[in-house]
C-alpha positions in Angstrom: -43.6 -66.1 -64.4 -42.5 -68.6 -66.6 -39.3 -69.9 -68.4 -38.4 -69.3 -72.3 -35.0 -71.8 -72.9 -33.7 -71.3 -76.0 -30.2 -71.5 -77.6 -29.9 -67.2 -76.8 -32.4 -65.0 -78.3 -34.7 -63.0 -76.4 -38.0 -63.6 -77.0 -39.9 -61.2 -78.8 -43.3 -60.4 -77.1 -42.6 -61.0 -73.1 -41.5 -59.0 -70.8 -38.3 -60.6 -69.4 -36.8 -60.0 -66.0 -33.4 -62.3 -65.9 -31.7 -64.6 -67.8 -29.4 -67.5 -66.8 -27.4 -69.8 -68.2 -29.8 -73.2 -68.8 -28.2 -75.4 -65.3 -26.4 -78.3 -67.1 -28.4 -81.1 -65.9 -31.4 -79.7 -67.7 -29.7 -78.4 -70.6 -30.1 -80.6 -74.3 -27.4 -78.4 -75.7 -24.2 -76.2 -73.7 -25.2 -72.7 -75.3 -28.6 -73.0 -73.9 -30.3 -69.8 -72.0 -32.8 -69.7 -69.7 -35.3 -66.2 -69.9 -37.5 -65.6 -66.9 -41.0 -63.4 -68.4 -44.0 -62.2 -67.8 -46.5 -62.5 -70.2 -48.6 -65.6 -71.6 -47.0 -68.7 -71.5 -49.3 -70.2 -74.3 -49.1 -67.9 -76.5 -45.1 -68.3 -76.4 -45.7 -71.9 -76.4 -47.4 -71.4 -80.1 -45.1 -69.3 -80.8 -42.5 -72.3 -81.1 -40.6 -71.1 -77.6 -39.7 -74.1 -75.1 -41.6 -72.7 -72.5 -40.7 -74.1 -68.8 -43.6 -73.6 -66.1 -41.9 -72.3 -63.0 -44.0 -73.5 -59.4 -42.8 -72.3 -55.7 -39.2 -72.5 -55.0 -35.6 -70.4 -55.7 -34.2 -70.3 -58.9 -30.3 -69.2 -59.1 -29.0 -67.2 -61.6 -25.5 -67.2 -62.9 -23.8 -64.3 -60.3 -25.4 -65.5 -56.9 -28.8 -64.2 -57.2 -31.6 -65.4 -58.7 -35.7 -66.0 -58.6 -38.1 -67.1 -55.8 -41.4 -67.7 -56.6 -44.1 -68.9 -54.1 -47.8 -68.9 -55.2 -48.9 -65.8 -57.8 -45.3 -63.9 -56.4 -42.1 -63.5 -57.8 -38.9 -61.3 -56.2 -35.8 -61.0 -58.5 -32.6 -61.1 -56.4 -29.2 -60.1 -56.1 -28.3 -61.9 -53.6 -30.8 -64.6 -51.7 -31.3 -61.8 -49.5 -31.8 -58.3 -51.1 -34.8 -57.7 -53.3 -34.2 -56.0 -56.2 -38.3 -56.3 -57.7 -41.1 -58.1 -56.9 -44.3 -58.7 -58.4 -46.9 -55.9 -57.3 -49.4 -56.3 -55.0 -52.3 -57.8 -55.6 -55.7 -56.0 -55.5 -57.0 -55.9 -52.1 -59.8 -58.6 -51.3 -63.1 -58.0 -51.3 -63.5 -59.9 -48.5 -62.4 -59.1 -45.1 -61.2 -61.3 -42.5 -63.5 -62.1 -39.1 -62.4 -59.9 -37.3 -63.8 -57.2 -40.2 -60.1 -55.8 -41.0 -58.0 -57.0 -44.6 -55.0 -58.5 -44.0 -51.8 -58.7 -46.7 -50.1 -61.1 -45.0 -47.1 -61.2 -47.4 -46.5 -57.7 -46.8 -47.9 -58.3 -42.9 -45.0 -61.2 -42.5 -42.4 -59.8 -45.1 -42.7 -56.5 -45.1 -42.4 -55.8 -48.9 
């Protein structure tokens, strides 16, 4: 997941799962929007879109939910604590554990 900013357009192309108003102290203009996709960042990049990298961490939206992202997975929120979407599992690994068993732990600790 990545960040489009722009002045208020969508962006054509990505798939986008919030928007927010750009937070002031980023901000180079007042109307500016920030769009939360899915897609490829590069190609949006040469596209002429102001492409933001997102890394692990909450981002807040403008009605008290928000973003969290932490490593490949993203949940959008409506509050910091109900889950509207998150990303999809992950193919299992092809690797099991020691033990001989495959572990999810984000759905093993989370439950989601």
């Amino acid at each position: 997941m990545f960040i489009v900013r722009n002045t208020g357009q969508q962006p054509d192309g990505l798939e986008v799962k919030l928007r927010r108003r750009t937070p002031s102290l980023v901000a180079k203009a007042a109307d500016q929007v920030d769009w939360f996709c899915l897609g490829d960042p590069e190609a949006a990049r040469r596209a002429g879109q102001d492409v933001v990298q997102l890394h692990d961490g909450w981002y807040a939206d403008d009605t008290g939910g928000g973003v969290t992202i932490f490593g490949p997975y993203w949940e959008i929120r409506d509050t910091p604590f109900s889950v509207r979407e998150a990303a999809p599992d992950p193919p299992t690994a092809t690797q099991p554990s020691e033990a001989g068993e495959i572990v999810n732990v984000r759905k093993a600790v989370f439950g989601a």
